[in-house]
C-alpha positions as CSV (number, residue, x, y, z in Angstrom):
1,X,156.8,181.4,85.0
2,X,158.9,181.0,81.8
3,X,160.0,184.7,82.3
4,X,161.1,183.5,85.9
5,X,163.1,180.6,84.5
6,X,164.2,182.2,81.7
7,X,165.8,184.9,83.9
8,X,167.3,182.6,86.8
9,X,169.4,180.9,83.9
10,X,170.7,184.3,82.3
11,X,172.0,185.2,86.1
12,X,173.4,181.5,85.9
13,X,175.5,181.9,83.0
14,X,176.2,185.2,84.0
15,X,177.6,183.9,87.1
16,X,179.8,181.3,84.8
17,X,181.1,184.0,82.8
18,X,182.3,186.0,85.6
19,X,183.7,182.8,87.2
20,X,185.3,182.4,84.4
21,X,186.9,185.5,84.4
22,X,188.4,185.6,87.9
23,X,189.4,182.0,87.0
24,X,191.7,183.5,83.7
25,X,192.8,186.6,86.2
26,X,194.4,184.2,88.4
27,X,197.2,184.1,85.9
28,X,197.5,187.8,85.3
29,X,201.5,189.5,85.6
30,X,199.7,191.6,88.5
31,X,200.0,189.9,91.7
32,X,197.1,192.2,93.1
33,X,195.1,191.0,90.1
34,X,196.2,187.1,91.2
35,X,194.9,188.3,94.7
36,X,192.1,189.7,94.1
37,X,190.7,187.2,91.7
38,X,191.8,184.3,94.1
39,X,189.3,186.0,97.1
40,X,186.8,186.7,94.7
41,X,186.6,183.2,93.7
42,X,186.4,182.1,97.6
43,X,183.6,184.2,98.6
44,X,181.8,182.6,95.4
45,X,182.2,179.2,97.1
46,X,180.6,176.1,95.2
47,X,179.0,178.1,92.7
48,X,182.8,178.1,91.5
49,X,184.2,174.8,92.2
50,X,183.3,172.9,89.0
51,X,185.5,175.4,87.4
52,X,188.4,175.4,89.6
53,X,188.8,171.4,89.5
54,X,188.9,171.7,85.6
55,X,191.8,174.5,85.7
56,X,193.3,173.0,88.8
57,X,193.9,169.9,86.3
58,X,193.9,171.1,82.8
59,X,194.9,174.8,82.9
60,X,198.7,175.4,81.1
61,X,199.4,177.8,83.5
62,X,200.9,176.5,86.6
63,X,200.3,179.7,88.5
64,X,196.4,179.3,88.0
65,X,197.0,175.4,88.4
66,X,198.3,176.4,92.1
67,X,195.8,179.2,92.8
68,X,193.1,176.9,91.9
69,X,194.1,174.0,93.7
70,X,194.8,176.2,97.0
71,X,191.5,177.9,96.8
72,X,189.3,174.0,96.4
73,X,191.9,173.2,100.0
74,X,190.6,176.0,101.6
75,X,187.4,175.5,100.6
76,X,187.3,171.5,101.4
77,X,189.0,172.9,105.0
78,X,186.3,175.2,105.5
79,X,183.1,172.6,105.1
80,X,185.3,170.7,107.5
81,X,185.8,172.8,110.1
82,X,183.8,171.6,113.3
83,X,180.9,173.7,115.0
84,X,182.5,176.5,117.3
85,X,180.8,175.7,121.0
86,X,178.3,177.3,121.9
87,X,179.5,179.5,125.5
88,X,177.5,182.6,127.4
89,X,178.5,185.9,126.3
90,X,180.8,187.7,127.6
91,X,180.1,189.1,130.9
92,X,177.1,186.8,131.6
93,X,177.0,183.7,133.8
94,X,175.6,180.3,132.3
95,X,175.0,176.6,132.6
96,X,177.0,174.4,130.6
97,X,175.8,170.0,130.3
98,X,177.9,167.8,130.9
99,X,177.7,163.9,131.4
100,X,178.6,162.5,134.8
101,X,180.4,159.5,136.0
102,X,177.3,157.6,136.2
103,X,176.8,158.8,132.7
104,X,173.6,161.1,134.0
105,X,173.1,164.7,132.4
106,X,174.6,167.3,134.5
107,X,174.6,171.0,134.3
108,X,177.4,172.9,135.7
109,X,176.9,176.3,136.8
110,X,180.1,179.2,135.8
111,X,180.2,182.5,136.0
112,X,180.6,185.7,134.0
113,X,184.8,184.7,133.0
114,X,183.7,181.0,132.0
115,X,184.9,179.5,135.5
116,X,183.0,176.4,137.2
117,X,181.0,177.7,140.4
118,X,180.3,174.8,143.0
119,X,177.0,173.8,142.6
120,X,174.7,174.6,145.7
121,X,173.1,171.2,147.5
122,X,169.4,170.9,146.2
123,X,168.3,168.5,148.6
């Protein structure tokens, strides 16, 4: 169990390190570097975001100051960003719920290109 533990931290700090890293790289000469560095630190997501408030507010660089702050927006944007609805595949028909007027569940039949289909009378 201690072997476990012991190993989970040494990936942690190893994870830091590189953090770290790409966090110094965003104020390389190379803009390729900058680049690089700047997606690297997005696909870590909040593993990184500790260190990218403290440079985004204490770094002396003002390019890594920038990149920092840009990458936390995107990031912020992302967690943000609502659901994507839920629709039939392409090519297949589907129901879709609604609410009627009189505030009852309704499901609307379309078809395979996402139009509304009148809705045959169940008696």
């Amino acid at each position: 169990m201690a072997v476990i533990a012991a190993m989970i931290l040494s990936l942690a700090l190893q994870d830091q390190d590189r953090i770290q890293d790409l966090i110094q790289k965003l104020g390389s000469d190379d803009f390729s570097t900058r680049e690089q560095a700047s997606e690297e630190l997005k696909k870590t997501g909040k593993n990184a975001r500790e260190a990218l408030k403290k440079a985004a507010d204490e770094s002396q660089d003002p390019e890594v100051r920038q990149r920092a702050r840009t990458i936390l927006d995107e990031m912020a944007k992302a967690e943000k960003a609502p659901p994507q609805p839920r629709r039939a595949a392409p090519g297949q028909g589907g129901f879709q719920e609604r609410l009627g007027a009189d505030g009852e569940r309704r499901l609307d039949l379309h078809d395979h290109a996402g139009r509304r289909q009148p809705r045959p009378d169940v008696p």
